[in-house]
C-alpha positions, -999 to +999 in steps of 0.1 A: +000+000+000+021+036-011+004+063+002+017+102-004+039+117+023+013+140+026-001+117+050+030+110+077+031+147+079-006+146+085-004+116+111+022+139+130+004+169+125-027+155+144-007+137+171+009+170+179-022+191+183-037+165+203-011+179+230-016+215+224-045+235+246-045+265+218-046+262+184-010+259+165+000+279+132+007+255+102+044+274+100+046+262+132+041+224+124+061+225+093+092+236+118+083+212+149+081+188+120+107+197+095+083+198+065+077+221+037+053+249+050+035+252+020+029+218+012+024+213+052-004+240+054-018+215+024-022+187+042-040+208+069-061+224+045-071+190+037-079+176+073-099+207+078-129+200+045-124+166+064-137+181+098-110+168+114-090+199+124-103+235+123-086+263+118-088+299+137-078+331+121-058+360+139-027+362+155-031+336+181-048+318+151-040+281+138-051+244+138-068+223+165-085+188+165-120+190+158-131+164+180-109+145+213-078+125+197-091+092+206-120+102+183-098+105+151-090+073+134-059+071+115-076+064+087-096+091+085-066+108+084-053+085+054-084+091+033-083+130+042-049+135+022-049+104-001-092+097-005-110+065-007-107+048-031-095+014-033-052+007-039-062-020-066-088-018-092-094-046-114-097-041-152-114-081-158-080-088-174-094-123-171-114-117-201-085-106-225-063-125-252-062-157-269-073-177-235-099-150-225-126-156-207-166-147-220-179-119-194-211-143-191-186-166-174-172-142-148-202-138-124-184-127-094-148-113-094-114-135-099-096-146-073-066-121-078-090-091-069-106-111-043-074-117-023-065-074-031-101-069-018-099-086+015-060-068+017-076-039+016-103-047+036-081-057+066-061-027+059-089-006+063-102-024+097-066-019+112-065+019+110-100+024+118-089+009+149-062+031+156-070+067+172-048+098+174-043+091+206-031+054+201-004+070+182+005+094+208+010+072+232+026+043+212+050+075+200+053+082+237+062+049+247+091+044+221+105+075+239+104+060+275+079+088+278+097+120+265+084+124+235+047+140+245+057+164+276+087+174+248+061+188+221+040+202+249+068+219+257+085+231+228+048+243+216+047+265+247+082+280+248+098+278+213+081+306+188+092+310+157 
């Protein structure tokens, strides 16, 4: 499954404002991050016609979760930068060339996008399961606990 880069960025984007109080400016994302702030701000301008961040205009203006950040599934997130629709798509290949076979014959689909279709499937299930918040603290965890109060803190004291 490729999926753009757009959507790590996005991933980290809502795992950090699920520890910020205020909203946070897209410039500031892009440098917590390391990111292009253009194509940053894209990604957020995404999640936001998504409802899953909003955005606040002004000078203490930026983005905040829409809803709690065990609410947000990752793959809402996923389907925010990248869409819906399916990885594979079959084309009845089945039905081509010397061997081909008559589309009266092919009632249900083959067995090659059956298999791509319960991938998918299962796929789908797995990040449906996983929350924003999952990710926090599984990203919390792999830093014996440092990495969370760190992005608290740094949104609080660093400015840019």
């Amino acid at each position: 499954m490729k999926m753009s880069s757009g959507v790590e960025w996005a991933l980290h984007s809502c795992v950090t404002l699920s520890q910020s109080r205020e909203p946070v400016p897209a410039a500031r994302l892009a440098e917590l991050h390391g990111t292009p702030p253009a194509y940053t701000a894209k990604q957020l301008q995404a999640l936001s016609r998504a409802g899953i961040v909003h955005s606040t205009m002004g000078q203490v203006g930026g983005y905040s979760l829409t809803r709690p950040a065990s609410e947000i599934s990752a793959l809402e997130v996923v389907q925010a930068i990248d869409g819906d629709e399916p990885a594979y798509r079959c084309t009845e290949i089945r039905q081509r060339g010397p061997l081909g076979i008559p589309a009266e014959r092919c009632s249900r689909p083959c067995a090659i996008a059956r298999a791509m279709t319960a991938a998918q499937d299962a796929w789908s299930r797995a990040l449906a399961q996983l929350s924003i918040a999952d990710l926090a603290a599984d990203i919390d965890a792999d830093s014996d606990g440092t990495a969370m109060p760190d992005i608290r803190r740094w949104l609080t004291t660093t400015r840019s």
